[in-house]
N, C-alpha and C positions, 0 to 999 in steps of 0.2 A: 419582310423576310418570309422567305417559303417555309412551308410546313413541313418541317424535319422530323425525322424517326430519334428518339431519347433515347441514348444507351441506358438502362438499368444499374448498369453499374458503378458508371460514369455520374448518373444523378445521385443513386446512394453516395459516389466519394464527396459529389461537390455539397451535399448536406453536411456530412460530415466534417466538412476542412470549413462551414461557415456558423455551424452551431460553437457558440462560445463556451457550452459546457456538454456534458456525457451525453448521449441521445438515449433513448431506447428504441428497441424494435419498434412498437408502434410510431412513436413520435416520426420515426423516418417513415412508418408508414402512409399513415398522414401528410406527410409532408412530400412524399414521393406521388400517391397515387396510387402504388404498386398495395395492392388488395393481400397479400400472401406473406405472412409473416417470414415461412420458410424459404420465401426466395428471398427475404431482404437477408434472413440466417445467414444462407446460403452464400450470396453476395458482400454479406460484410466478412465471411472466412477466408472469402479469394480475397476480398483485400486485404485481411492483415498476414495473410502468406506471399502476397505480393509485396505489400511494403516490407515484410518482414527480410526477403530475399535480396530486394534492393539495396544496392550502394546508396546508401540515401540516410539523410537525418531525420526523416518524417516515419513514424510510425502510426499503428493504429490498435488503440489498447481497450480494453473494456474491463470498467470497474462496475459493478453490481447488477450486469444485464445491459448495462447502457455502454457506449460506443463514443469515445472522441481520438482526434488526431491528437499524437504528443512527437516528440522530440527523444532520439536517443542519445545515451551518454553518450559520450562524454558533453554534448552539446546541447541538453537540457540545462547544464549546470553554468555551463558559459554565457548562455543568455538569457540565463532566467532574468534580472535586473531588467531587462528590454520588458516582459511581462507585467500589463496593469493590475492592480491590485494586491491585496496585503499579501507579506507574505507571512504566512505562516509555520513557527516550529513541526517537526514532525510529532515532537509528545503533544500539543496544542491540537494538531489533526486529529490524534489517537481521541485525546478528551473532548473534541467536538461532536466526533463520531457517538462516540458513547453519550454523549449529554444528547442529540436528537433523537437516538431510539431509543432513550429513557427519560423521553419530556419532564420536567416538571420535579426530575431528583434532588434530591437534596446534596450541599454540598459534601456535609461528613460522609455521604456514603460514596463522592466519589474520591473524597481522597483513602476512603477504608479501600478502597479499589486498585487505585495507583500511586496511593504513600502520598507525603507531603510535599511531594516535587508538583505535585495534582495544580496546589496554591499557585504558582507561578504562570503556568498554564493558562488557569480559569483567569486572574490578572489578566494576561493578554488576549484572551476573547473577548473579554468585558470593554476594554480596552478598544478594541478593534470593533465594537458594538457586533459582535455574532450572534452572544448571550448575555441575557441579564441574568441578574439575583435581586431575588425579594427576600427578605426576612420572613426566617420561618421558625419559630421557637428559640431556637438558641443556634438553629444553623441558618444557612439560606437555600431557598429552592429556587434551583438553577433552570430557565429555560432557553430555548434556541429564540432569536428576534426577526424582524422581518427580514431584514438587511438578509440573514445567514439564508431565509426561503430565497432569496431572489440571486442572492449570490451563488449558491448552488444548485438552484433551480429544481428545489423541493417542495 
């Protein structure tokens, strides 16, 4: 095969449509070549005002600085089941969220947090091996497991 010229932008999408979780700027950096944080900025904005304008069910959304393709309603919801891996409640998400960037908390303070619906929750992370609990006095101190680094690729 001859030596082709690489759209830039083109290579940012096709990272992006093959990374299984969020990207970050660098990580496409990386992974591109492309030296310039601000052209990959630059390049993932044309793309999510391109997908965004498109007749199309593929979008491109960025959760915390990091970058994946997703799916718009109404056809997120219709094929999510097609999608591997657990799924998760949205209050489940909320308290997962909150149990990573507070490694190592203890239970009673996250149900002092978000009431006793909390209980239900940490049940199915535990469940789903995201987070353990060790005994910790009279509560338990909740942390994130490997499983949850690799599944969300923290």
């Amino acid at each position: 095969m001859p030596n082709q010229e690489i759209d830039s932008k083109k290579l940012v999408e096709a990272i992006l449509f093959m990374s299984q979780n969020a990207i970050s700027v660098a990580d496409i950096a990386k992974a591109s070549g492309i030296a310039s944080p601000g052209h990959i900025k630059s390049t993932l904005d044309q793309l999510i005002a391109e997908y965004g304008a498109r007749d199309s069910s593929l979008m491109i959304y960025s959760i915390a600085d990091k970058y994946m393709f997703g799916l718009k309603e109404p056809y997120s919801s219709k094929v999510s089941s097609l999608a591997n891996g657990p799924d998760l409640s949205r209050g489940a998400l909320r308290i997962l969220a909150y149990i990573s960037k507070n490694e190592g908390i203890v239970q009673s303070q996250v149900i002092k947090i978000f009431g006793s619906s909390a209980y239900e929750y940490i049940k199915e992370l535990s469940e789903k091996e995201f987070i353990e609990a060790k005994k910790s006095g009279r509560s338990k101190k909740i942390s994130t497991t490997p499983k949850f680094k690799e599944y969300f690729n923290v």
